[in-house]
C-alpha positions, 0 to 999 in steps of 0.5 A, a space after each residue: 516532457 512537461 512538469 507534473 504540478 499535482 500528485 494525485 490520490 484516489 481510495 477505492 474503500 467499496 463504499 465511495 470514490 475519493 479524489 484528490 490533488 495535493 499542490 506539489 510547491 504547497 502541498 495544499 489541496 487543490 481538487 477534492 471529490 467523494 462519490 458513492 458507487 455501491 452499484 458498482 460492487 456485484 452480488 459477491 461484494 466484488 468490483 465491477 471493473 466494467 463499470 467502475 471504468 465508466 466512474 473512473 474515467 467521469 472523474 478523472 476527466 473532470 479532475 483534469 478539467 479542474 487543475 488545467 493538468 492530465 493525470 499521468 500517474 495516481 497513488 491508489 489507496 484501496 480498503 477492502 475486504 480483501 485486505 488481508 494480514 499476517 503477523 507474526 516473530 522471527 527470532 535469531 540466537 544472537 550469541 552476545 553480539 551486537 545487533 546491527 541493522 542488517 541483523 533486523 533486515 535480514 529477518 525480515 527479508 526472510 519472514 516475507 520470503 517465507 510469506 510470498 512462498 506459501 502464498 504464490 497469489 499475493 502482493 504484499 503491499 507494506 511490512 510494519 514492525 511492532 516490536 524488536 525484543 532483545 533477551 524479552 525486552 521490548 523496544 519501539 526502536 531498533 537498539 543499534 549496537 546493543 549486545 544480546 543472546 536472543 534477538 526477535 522481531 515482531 512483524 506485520 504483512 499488509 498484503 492484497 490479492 495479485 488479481 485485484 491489484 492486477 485489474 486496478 493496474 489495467 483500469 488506470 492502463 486504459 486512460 494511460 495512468 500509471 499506478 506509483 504506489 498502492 496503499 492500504 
């Protein structure tokens, strides 16, 4: 198995193409290209993956022709419309106890469980927390063995369409590319 000299990024954000290949001894930028492809989005501000394939595989040719490497896997970052987010607090009677990192773990974990059960058609793609309030004061930072009576979080789910990410999936699949990571 040959070593994989470059990590590869390519953003969709339905008004260009970007590419690019990051070194991975230097982390320099080695290959760099942005390329409109509005034709490529359809009446109801869709992709057209048909096309986009065409598009798709131009450049990754090329890009491969640039840094002498095939592109075996992309991290793919997409800006759409159909991003969607959710925000909202869970809480947890604490009783004087101490918080502990399971306590925030296991809030989350519940809140995106909740999530992913009334809404069976998304992929959450990253969880941010905001704030971590313990008896109503705010912390940037989770307070580790901090006691308090009432612990909450407040939390944002970044979080795409199931068949969009599914349809980019089978686009890089045809050139055999591997999806390492969506971003948003």
């Amino acid at each position: 198995m040959s070593k994989k000299n470059f990590d590869i990024y390519l953003e969709f954000n339905y008004l260009k193409l970007n590419l690019a290949a990051f070194n991975k001894l230097n982390s320099q930028l080695e290959y760099y290209k942005e390329q409109s492809y509005k034709s490529y989005i359809d009446d109801d501000k869709e992709l057209n993956f048909e096309e986009l394939q065409k598009l798709v595989e131009k450049n990754i040719i090329e890009m491969e022709k640039s840094v002498d490497e095939f592109v075996k896997d992309i991290y793919l970052i997409i800006e759409t419309p159909q991003t969607m987010s959710i925000q909202l607090s869970v809480i947890k009677n604490n009783e004087g106890k101490n918080i502990t990192k399971q306590d925030a773990l296991y809030l989350i974990q519940d809140a995106k469980q909740q999530i992913l059960k009334s809404h069976l058609d998304i992929r959450i793609l990253h969880i941010i927390v905001e704030n971590y309030i313990l008896d109503n004061v705010q912390h940037k930072f989770l307070p580790l063995d901090q006691k308090c009576n009432n612990f909450s979080i407040d939390v944002k789910f970044i979080f795409f369409p199931k068949n969009l990410l599914k349809n980019f999936e089978k686009l890089f699949s045809k050139q055999q590319i591997f999806v390492n990571r969506f971003i948003c």
